[in-house]
N, C-alpha and C positions, 0 to 999 in steps of 0.2 A: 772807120766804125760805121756799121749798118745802123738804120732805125727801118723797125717794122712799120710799115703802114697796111690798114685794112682798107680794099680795092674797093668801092662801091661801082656801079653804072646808072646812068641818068639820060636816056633818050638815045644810048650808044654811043658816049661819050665814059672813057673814065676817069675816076676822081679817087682820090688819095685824102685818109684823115692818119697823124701817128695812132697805130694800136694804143700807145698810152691813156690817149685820151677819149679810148672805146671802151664803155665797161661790157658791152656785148649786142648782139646782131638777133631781133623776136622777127618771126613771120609777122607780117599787118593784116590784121582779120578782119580792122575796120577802130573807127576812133568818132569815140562822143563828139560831135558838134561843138562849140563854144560860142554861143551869140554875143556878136560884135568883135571876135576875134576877126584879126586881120587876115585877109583873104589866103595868103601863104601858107596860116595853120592849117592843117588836116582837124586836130582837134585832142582831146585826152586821149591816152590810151592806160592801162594798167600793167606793170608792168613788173614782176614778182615783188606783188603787195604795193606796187608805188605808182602814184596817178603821175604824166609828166605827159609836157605838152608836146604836140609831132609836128613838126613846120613839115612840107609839101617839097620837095627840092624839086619836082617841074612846076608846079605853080611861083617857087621862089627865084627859078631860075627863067621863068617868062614861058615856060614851053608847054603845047598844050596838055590836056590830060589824057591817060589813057584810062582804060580797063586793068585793075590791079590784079595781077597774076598769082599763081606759087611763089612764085620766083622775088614778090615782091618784100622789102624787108625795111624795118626800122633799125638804125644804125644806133642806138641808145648810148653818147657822149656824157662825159661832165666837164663843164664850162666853170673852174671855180666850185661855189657852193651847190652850182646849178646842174640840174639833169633834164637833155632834152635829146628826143629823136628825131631821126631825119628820115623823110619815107622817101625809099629810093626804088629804081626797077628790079635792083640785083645787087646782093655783097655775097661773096662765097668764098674771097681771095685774100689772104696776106701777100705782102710781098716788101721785100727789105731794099730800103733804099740807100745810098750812101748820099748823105747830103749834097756833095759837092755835086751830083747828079741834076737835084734841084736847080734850075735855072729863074730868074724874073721873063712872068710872060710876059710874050711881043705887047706891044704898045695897042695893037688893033683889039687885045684880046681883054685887056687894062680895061680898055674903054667900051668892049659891048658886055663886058660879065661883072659892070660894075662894083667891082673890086672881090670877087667872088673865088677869083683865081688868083693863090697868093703865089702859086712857082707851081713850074713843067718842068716833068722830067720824062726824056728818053728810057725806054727800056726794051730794048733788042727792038722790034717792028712797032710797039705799041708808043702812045704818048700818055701820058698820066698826069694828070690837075690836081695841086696839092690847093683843099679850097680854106678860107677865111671862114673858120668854122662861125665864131662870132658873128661874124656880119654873116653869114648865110640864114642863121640863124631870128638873125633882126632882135638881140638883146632887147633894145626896146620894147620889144611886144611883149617880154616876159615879165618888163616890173610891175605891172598891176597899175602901174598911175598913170597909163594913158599917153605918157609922152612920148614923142618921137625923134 
């Protein structure tokens, strides 16, 4: 049994979330600021009628920033009750994965992507990072009370 995943990229690296828990993929035009939000948000965006926050996935993932392109996209998830985007370089791709595909990343990969990378999966010449959406995320950031 397949499960669809929608393919994002992040510095030319790609990354895998299940389509399930994508309600869908906006162009990023640009996102309100939030003072004292944590460095990794991007900031509000609106998003048919709904405000929800954009965490940065190369500032989240350490890597520097670039210039945001066409190409560049907010991956709009629901976490639970919660809805949040992730601004990435590029989503344009599904592609179905057979779990058993999924593998536990190497130990080196554990420990510089800070638990970011929950499983790798082979697919013909490509590798693909299925990531901890959650912690990518930094739940934290989003209760409103400050704690970490």
């Amino acid at each position: 049994m397949t499960v669809l995943h929608v393919v994002f990229k992040v510095a030319g690296a790609e990354y895998v979330l299940p389509a399930a828990d994508v309600l869908q993929m906006e162009s990023f035009t640009g996102a309100t600021p939030v003072p004292g939000a944590a460095s990794h948000v991007a900031g509000l965006v609106q998003v048919r009628g709904r405000v929800i926050p954009v965490v940065d996935a190369r500032a989240r993932f350490g890597l520097p920033p670039v210039e945001r392109s066409l190409d560049s996209r907010v991956v709009v998830a629901q976490l639970g009750p919660r809805v949040v985007g992730l601004l990435v370089d590029s989503a344009r791709e599904v592609l179905k994965l057979d779990p058993q595909q999924l593998k536990p990343p190497p130990s080196l990969v554990v420990e510089g992507a800070r638990g970011f990378v929950k499983a790798v999966a082979q697919v013909g010449p490509r590798l693909v990072m299925l990531i901890d959406f959650p912690r990518v995320i930094g739940e934290e950031t989003l209760d409103g009370d400050g704690q970490r």
